[in-house]
Every structure is written in C-alpha cells, then in structure tokens.
C-alpha positions, 0 to 999 in steps of 0.5 A: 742740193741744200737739206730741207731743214735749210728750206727756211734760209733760201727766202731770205738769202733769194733776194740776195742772189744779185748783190752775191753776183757782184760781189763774185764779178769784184772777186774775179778782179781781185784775183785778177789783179792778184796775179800782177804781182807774181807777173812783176817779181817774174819780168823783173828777175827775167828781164830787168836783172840780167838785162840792167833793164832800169826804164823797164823797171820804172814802166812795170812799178807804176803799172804795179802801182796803178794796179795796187790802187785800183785793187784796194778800191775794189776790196773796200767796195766789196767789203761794204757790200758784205757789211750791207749783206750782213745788216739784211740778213741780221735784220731778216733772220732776227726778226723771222726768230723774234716773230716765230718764238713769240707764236710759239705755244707757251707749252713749248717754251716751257718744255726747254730751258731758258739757256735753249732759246738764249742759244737760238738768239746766237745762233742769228749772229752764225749765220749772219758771219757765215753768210757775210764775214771772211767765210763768205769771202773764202768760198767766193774765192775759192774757185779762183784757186783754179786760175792760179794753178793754170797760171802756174801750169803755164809757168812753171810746167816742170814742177806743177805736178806738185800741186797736184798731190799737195791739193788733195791732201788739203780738202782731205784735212779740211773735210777730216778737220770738219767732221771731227770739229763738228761733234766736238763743237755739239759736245761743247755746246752741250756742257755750256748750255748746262752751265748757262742754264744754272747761271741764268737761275742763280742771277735771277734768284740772287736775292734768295741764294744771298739770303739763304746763303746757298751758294756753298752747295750752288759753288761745287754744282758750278765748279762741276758743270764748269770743269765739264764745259772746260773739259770740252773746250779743252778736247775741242781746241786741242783738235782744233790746233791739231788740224790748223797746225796740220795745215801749215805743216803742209803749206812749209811742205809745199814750199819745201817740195816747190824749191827742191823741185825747182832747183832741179828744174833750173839746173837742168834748164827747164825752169828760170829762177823768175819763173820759181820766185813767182812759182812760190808766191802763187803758191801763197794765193792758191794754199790760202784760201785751202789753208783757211779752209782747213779753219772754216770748215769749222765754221761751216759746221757750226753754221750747218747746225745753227741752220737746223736749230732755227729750222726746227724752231721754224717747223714747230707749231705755232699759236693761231694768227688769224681769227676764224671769226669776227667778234666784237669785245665780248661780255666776259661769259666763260665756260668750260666743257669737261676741260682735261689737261695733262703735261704728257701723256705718261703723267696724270692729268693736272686738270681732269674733266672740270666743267663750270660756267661764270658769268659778268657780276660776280667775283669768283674765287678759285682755291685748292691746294698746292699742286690742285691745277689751279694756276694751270686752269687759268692759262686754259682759261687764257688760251696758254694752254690747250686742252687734250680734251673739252673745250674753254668758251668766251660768250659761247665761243670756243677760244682756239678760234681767237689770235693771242692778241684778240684773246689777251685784249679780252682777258686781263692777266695778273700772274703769281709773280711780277713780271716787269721788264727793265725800263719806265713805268709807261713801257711797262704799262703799254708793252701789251697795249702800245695803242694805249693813250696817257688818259687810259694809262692813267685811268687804269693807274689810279683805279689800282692807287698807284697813279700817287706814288707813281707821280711822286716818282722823280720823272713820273711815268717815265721814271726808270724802275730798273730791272725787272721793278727792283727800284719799286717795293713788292706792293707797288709792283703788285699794283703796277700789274694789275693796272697793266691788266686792266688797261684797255678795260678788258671783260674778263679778269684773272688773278693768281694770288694778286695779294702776296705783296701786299699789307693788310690796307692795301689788301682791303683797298684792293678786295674793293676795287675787286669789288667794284670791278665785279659789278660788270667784270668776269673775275676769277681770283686765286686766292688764299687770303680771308680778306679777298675771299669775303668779297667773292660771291662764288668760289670753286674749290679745286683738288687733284685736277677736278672740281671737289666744291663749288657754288656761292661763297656763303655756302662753301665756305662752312663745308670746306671749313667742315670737310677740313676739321673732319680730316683733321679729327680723323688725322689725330685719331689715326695718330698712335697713343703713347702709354703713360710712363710708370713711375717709380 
C-alpha cells in the first residue's frame, strides 16, 4: 500500500499499467532465455566432453545462437519501450509541476528559497529514472530471481542450501544500505541547497559584487557552505562505497562457499562438474539483480523523497482558477476596505486597516518611506497577496472571485525592478498576452517611445535582448515593461518607481504619457520623483502600514512639506549644545 503523499503519481503512471505488463511478459523471456546458457555450458561438460559428442556440440551452438539473436531483440524492444516510458512520465510530471508551481500564491514562492523550487524541477528527472531507467528494470526482474533458484534446486540440490543463507543476507544489506543512505543523502541535499541558493544571489547580482568588490567576504561565506556540502558528500559516499563493497564481498563469498561446497558434492558423487559450472553461472543471474539492489535502494530512497516533495507542492493551495463570475472588462474603480496584511502572525502588520477609494481620470500617486507598505499594497492591489482582513474591490467586486489571468488582463503591472527574460523583444511583450497581435505590440510600444530604438535594433522585434534585457540600457528596458503593461489596454495601471532608470527627458516624456493615460486609466504611481508627482491629481501618503495623508496633490503636498520641516526643527532641538571652548 503506496503512502498518501504518492496519491498524486498513480494518475499518471494508471495509464501505464498495460505498457508495464509488456514489459513484464518481455522480461519474462529475457530471463527464460537467460537460462540457455547455463543449460548449453551443462549438456557440453556432461554430454559432449566425456562423450567426444562434436555434432552434438554443432546442434547446441546454433540453438545457442538462434537463442542469443532473439534475445538481444527482445532487450531492444524492451528498452524502447521504457525510453517511450520515460518521454510520458517526463511529459506529465513536468507539466503537472510547471502548472501547480505557476498557481501557487505568490506569498508561498516567496517563503522558500529560489534554490527550494530549483530542487523540485530535478526532482522530475528522479522520477522519471526511477519509473523508467535501470531501476525499473531491476524490480522487473527481481521476482525472476525465484526462477533461477528453483532451476538451481533442480540441478544442483546438494549445494542449494547455500543460497538460502547468502539471500537474506543480501535484502538485510540492501534494506540496512537504504536507510542509512537515505538520511545521508537529506543531509547532503541539505548543505547543497544552502549552497546553490548563495550561488543563485551572486550570479544574479554579479554586477553589484564586481563593483563593489564584495567577493573577499562572499569567498570565505562559499568556502564555508561548500566545505559542508563536500563534508557530506564525503560521509555519503563513503557509505556508499562501504554497503557496494559489502555486496561484492558476499557475491566472491557465494562463489567461494559454492565451490567448496561443490567440490565436496562431486567427490562424493552427488553433484557433476557440469551441474557445478552452471551452478556458478546461475549463481550470476540470481546475486545480480540483489547485488544491484544493494546500489538501488538508494535510489528508491531518494525517489521516495522526490515523491513526497512534489506531493507537498501538490498539496498546497493554490490561486482560483475559475472565476465565480463573469464580468466584462471593467472601468478601473478600485476599493479597499479596511485592508491589513501581515507576513505572519508573529510580525506587525505591514498594511494596517487602509481604506481609499479611486476612480478612472485621475493619476494617484502613493508615497511613504521605505518600509511604509507601499510595494506590498500594490500586489493586494494585484491580488499577489491576500489579505488576513478586508477586502480589495475592482468595480464593486471583491478581486478573490477573479483567476490570475482575468486579473492580471485588468490590471497592468510595472515592478521596481525589470524583469525581462532571455529572448526577442516580442517575446518579452507577448509572454503574458500571446494572443497579442503585431498592430497592438506596436501600439503599445510607440505610446512609451520605444517602437524607435527598438526598429532600429538589427532584427527589430526579433532581435535578442540576452538575458534578463542586459543588451538593452536601463531606460530601454524600463520603457519595454511599461509597454508590456500596457498591452492589451488594461483599465488599470500600477507603477512602483517606474522612473529609476530614467534621464530627466525621458522622466518628462513618461510623467506625459501618465498623463494622457489617466484621462480614462485608474493609475496608481509609487513614486518619489518631483517630476512625476507634478502630474498626480491625488496622492496617498503611507506610514507604518496606515494611511498618515491623503486627498489631492495640491493639498497634500504643502502638509507633508510642513509635517517634514516640523520633524525637523524638533530633531535639531533635541540635538545636544556644545558649550563653546575657552580660550586662553
């Protein structure tokens, strides 16, 4: 009986079940055939060499050989069938992963490491090894061990009895080997997914560590991680070497007792020196596949931990995926309703009780502090995250009846940071809007005044912007995302710090075209640039999670400057005097 965290593997491998069955009835013929050999080396010590047998000889190579060609067809058959195998399950698990991780909540992506989620992706190539490479064909062919003893029991009675006590000890090492590997292997994985997850932040932050030379500290922080990644390697694969080296000693044991035993036999005249010599080569086929289990049991474990990885993924909630209503593209009014938010519930709240109501026509700006909730507001805007309390409102509908798609079709996103993936300028338009034809891409390009540099590229639209835009200057990259946003002319806009990578006349450019937008746009601008915010009609001020200001820009502006020159007089009269210094 499978354990429940294996419920989400039996659709995919059900389907399989009859290819399984022919693979088992190929085995079975494998094996069948397997025993010629030992049957041939018997007749020929027997019958031939005592006997001066030669036509007998003749008749039993070319049945050996007839024997051997069919053989080594029916392995090829049988291993296109597992490599047919391998393509389903690699095809089905990936794509039940790709699709769950892409519907899991954000909040949950963000709770684990990138090197985590890295892990889940390799753990589809365990399973697809294990369900169809050598180990499959191992468990396939170890109930045949059973055939192979019983022709050993009919040939060579006498000296069986040592297979009976050899046997055992070989599932006690592989089951032993299993266990110990299996929590040497964790601890390993454990160490290496410290160690990638510093790798994957220095080569996404190579720029900043070369600048700033910060790789003298980041060296000893990766000789560490790495020295205990190795540590562990080192414990695991000298465990590993100590149950494989185990396993041969008692395959060279087997032979030994086999050949003892057997000498005694013959001298005795209970056993013929043909019946030995196959004794030993059955002996092969039947400590094989238990040698190898010693090896695979291994991988059994770690395939059993892959399999509760991707169950626990599985088992995670996940976004809405079919709306609970209809609603056609909406007019961009956004609400919220006494909105908190909190990472966990032992941290303070980073949105706390924020209420406002915006409607089409106006640009708002949010502004506030570092640390004030201003970037987390505006993925409760998105739906990114949900509220502990309150609700967010698009036309008088609360957003958690909406899909992700629906949601993110509405509301047009430009984040504080580019991101764009390796591949042309159109694919980086269209990856959230496939549907998207050339005059709409090209609309939404020229409304930001990137259409022009981006034509003048060598293959226009499909010309390659490397990875993540590095081929593409910060303003052009800037201006590529807002035109990504504004494909498909979403009602509603949101914009964190849209103006980073700007200059000055592209900041104007851009504070016009919010402009123009806003006429029949819901924009909400995070922004701390004077340039912008002349253009805003409203602005909310955020502090500490609540709202501390809000109302038109004209009116919030000179308080906030008042608030600001207050905090400031009372700074410098807290600060303490210095008595002047006497002279001499």
């Amino acid at each position: 009986m499978l354990p429940p965290s294996f419920d989400w593997l039996k659709p995919i491998v059900k389907p399989l079940m009859r290819t399984f069955r022919e693979v088992m009835g190929m085995s079975f013929f494998v094996n069948m055939l397997a025993l010629v050999v030992p049957v041939f080396v018997l007749q020929v010590y027997d019958r031939v060499v005592f006997h001066a047998g030669i036509e007998t000889l003749q008749g039993l190579v070319i049945g050996v050989l007839l024997v051997l060609v069919f053989d080594y067809s029916l392995r090829q058959a049988r291993s296109k069938i597992m490599q047919r195998i391998a393509l389903k399950i690699d095809v089905e698990v990936g794509r039940k992963l790709f699709k769950q991780f892409s519907a899991v909540p954000l909040q949950t992506l963000e709770s684990r490491p990138a090197a985590y989620w890295q892990t889940l992706f390799r753990d589809v190539d365990t399973v697809r090894n294990t369900l169809s490479g050598g180990t499959a064909i191992l468990l396939v062919d170890l109930p045949f061990v059973f055939l192979f003893l019983g022709l050993i029991l009919m040939l060579a009675l006498p000296i069986a009895w040592v297979f009976l006590i050899i046997l055992p000890l070989f599932v006690f090492v592989a089951w032993r080997s299993g266990n110990v590997m299996g929590a040497a292997n964790q601890a390993e994985k454990k160490t290496a997914l410290s160690r990638d997850d510093l790798i994957a932040g220095v080569i996404a932050g190579r720029t900043t560590i070369k600048a700033l030379a910060m790789d003298r500290t980041l060296e000893k922080t990766w000789e560490d991680r790495h020295a205990d990644n190795i540590e562990n390697s080192i414990i695991r694969g000298g465990k590993a070497d100590a149950y494989t080296n185990l396993g041969m000693t008692l395959t060279l044991l087997t032979t030994i007792s086999l050949t003892t035993v057997g000498a005694i036999a013959i001298i005795n005249q209970e056993l013929t020196m043909g019946a030995l010599i196959a004794t030993n080569m059955l002996s092969g086929r039947l400590l094989g596949p238990m040698n190898q289990l010693v090896g695979s049991w291994r991988a059994f474990s770690g395939f059993k931990q892959s399999v509760e990885r991707l169950g626990a993924l599985f088992e995670l909630p996940i976004e809405r995926q079919e709306s609970e209503i209809k609603m056609e593209r909406p007019q961009g009014f956004i609400s919220l309703d006494k909105v908190t938010f909190q990472y966990s519930e032992d941290l303070a709240p980073v949105v706390d009780a924020v209420s406002f109501n915006l409607k089409p026509g106006a640009l708002t700006a949010l502004v506030g502090r570092n640390g004030s909730g201003k970037t987390t507001l505006i993925k409760l805007i998105q739906g990114l995250y949900i509220p502990q309390s309150g609700r967010v409102l698009l036309d008088k509908a609360d957003i958690k009846q909406f899909t992700r798609y629906e949601l993110a079709s509405w509301i047009g996103y430009v984040p504080q940071e580019c991101a764009l993936l390796h591949g042309t300028v159109r694919e980086n338009l269209i990856f959230s809007r496939p549907e998207a034809t050339d005059e709409e891409i090209v609309e939404a390009c020229k409304a930001t005044g990137v259409h022009d540099t981006i034509i003048d590229l060598p293959d226009g639209y499909g010309s390659d912007i490397g990875e993540a835009g590095r081929r593409l200057s910060g303003g052009q990259k800037q201006r590529l995302t807002i035109s990504r946003a504004l494909l498909g002319n979403p009602p509603v806009l949101l914009l964190d710090e849209p103006s980073g990578s700007l200059d000055r006349q592209a900041e104007e450019e851009l504070r016009d075209l919010l402009s123009k937008l806003a006429q029949d746009h819901t924009i909400i601008l995070v922004t701390h640039s004077p340039i912008l915010l002349s253009a805003c009609a409203n602005m909310i001020v955020m502090d500490q999670g609540r709202i501390a200001l809000a109302g038109p820009t004209k009116d919030v502006l000179p308080k906030l400057a008042a608030n600001a020159q207050a905090k400031k007089q009372a700074a410098s009269s807290a600060k303490p005097q210095t008595a002047p210094e006497a002279g001499n």
